[in-house]
One Martini backbone bead per residue (centre of mass of N, CA, C, O) as a GRO file, in nm:
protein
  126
    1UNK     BB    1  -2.034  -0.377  -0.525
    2UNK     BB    2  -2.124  -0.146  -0.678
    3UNK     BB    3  -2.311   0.136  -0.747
    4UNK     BB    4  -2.534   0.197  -1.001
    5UNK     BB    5  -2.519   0.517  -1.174
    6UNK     BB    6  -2.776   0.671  -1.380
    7UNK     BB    7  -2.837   0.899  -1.580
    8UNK     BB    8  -3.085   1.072  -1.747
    9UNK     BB    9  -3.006   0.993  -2.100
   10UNK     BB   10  -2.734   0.884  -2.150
   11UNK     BB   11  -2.759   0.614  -2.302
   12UNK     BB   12  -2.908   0.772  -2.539
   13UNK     BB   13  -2.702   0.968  -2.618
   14UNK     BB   14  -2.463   0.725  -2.616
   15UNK     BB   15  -2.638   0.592  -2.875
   16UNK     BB   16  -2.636   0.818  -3.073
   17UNK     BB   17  -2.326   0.880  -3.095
   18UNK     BB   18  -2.244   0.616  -3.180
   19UNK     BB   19  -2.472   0.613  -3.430
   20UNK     BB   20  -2.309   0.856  -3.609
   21UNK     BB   21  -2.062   0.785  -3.678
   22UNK     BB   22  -2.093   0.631  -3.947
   23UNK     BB   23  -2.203   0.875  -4.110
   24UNK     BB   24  -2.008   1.097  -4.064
   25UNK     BB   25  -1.759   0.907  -4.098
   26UNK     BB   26  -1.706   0.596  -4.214
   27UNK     BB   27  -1.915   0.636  -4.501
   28UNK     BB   28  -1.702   0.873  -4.611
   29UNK     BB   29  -1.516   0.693  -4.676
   30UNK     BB   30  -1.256   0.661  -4.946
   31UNK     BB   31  -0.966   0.487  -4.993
   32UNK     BB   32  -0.975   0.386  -5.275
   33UNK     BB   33  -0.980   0.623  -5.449
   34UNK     BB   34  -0.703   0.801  -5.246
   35UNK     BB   35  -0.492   0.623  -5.333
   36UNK     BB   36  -0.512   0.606  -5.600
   37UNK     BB   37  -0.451   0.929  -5.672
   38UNK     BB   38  -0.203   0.925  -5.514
   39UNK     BB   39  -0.032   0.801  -5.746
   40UNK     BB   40  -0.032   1.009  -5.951
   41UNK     BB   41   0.246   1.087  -5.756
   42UNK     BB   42   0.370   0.757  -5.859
   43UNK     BB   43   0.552   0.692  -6.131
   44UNK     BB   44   0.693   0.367  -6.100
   45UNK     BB   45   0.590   0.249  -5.858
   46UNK     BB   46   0.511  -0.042  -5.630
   47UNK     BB   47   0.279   0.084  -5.465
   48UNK     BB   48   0.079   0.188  -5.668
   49UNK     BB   49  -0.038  -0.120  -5.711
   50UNK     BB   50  -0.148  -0.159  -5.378
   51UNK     BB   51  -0.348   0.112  -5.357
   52UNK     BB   52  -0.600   0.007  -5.349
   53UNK     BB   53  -0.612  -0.240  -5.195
   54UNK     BB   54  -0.562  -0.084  -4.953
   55UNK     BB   55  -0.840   0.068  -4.987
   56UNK     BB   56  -1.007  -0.140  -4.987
   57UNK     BB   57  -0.962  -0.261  -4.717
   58UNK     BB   58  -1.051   0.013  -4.545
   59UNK     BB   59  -1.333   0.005  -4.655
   60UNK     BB   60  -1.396  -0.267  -4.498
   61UNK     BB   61  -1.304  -0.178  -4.174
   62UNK     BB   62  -1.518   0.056  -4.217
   63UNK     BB   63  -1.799  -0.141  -4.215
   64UNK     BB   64  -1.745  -0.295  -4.012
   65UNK     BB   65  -1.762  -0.069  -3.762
   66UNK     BB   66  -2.023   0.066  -3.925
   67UNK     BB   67  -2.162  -0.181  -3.773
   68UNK     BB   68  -2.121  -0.250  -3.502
   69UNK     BB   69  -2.219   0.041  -3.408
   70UNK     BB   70  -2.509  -0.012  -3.454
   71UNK     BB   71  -2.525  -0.208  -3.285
   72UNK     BB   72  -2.431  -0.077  -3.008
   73UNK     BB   73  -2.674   0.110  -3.011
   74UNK     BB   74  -2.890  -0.078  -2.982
   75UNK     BB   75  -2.791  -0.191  -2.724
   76UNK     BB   76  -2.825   0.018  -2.573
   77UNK     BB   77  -3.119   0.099  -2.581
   78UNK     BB   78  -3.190  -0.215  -2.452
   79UNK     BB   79  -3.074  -0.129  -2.180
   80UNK     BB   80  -3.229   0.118  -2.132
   81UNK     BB   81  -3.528   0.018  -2.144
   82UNK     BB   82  -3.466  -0.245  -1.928
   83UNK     BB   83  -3.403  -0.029  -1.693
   84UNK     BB   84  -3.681   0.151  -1.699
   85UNK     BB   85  -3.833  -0.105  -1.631
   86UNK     BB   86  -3.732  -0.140  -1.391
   87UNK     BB   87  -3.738   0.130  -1.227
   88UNK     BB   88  -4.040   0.080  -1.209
   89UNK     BB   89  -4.114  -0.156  -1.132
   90UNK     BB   90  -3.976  -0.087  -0.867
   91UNK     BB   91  -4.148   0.172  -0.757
   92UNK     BB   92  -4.410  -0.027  -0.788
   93UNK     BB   93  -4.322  -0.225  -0.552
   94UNK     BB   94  -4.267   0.010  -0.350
   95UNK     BB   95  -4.553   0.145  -0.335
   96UNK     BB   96  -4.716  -0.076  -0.286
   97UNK     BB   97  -4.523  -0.167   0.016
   98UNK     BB   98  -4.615   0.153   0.127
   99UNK     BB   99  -4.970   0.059   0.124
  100UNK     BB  100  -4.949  -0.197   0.291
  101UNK     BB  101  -5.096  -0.326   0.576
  102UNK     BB  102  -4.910  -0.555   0.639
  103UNK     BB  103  -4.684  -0.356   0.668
  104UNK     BB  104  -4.700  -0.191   0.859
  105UNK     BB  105  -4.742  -0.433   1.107
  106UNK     BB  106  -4.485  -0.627   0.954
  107UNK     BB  107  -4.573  -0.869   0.766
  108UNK     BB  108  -4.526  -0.795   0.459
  109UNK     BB  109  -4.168  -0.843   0.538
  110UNK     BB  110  -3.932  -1.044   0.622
  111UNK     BB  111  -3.715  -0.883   0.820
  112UNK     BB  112  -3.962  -0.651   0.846
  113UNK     BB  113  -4.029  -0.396   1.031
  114UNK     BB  114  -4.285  -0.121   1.151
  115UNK     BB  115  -4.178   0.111   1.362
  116UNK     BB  116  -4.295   0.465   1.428
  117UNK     BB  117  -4.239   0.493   1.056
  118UNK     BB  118  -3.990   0.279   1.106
  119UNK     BB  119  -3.744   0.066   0.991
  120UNK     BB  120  -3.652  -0.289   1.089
  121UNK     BB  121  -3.373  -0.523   1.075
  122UNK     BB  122  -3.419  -0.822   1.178
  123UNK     BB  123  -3.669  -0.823   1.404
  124UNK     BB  124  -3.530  -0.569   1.569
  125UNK     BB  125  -3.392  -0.346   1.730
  126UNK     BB  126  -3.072  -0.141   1.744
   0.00000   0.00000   0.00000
């Protein structure tokens, strides 16, 4: 498995960016207006008569995408969250280990031993 490499700030900059399509780009389209409207330099075209209908299915298709998008900035936001619980979580169960003086004689982590300042792993020298 590769190794997750995360830089600080990613996560919520990319659901910011996600999360403003909506606002910016697909909440402002008017397809069904669109449609209707060019229909004018098309009189008695049979395209005419379905030119709303299209413009309206548009409409709902770009609503629904920018609820998906607000959904996954959401998701995006609660994993940024998650994450940095975790490596907080994860650095203080660190400084606790390296502070621990069981762990110092080898006896804190099994498998784990401290001689010299330096770990040995597998408890004996390689």
């Amino acid at each position: 498995m590769s190794e997750i490499h995360i830089v600080e700030g990613d996560l919520e900059s990319f659901a910011k960016t996600v999360g403003g399509i909506p606002g910016e780009r697909l909440n402002s389209v008017d397809g069904e207006t669109i449609l209707r409207e060019a229909t004018v330099g098309m009189p008695g075209s049979e395209s005419k008569v379905h030119a709303g209908d299209y413009g309206a299915a548009l409409d709902r298709e770009c609503k629904k995408v920018a609820a998906t998008l607000t959904e996954m900035e959401s998701d995006v936001m609660t994993i940024a969250m998650t994450y940095h619980h975790a490596d907080e979580h994860t650095a203080a169960a660190w400084r606790r280990l390296s502070r621990d003086p069981a762990s110092e004689a080898g006896t804190g982590v099994p498998g784990v031993d401290r001689r010299g300042g330096r770990l040995v792993h597998g408890g004996g020298d390689r």
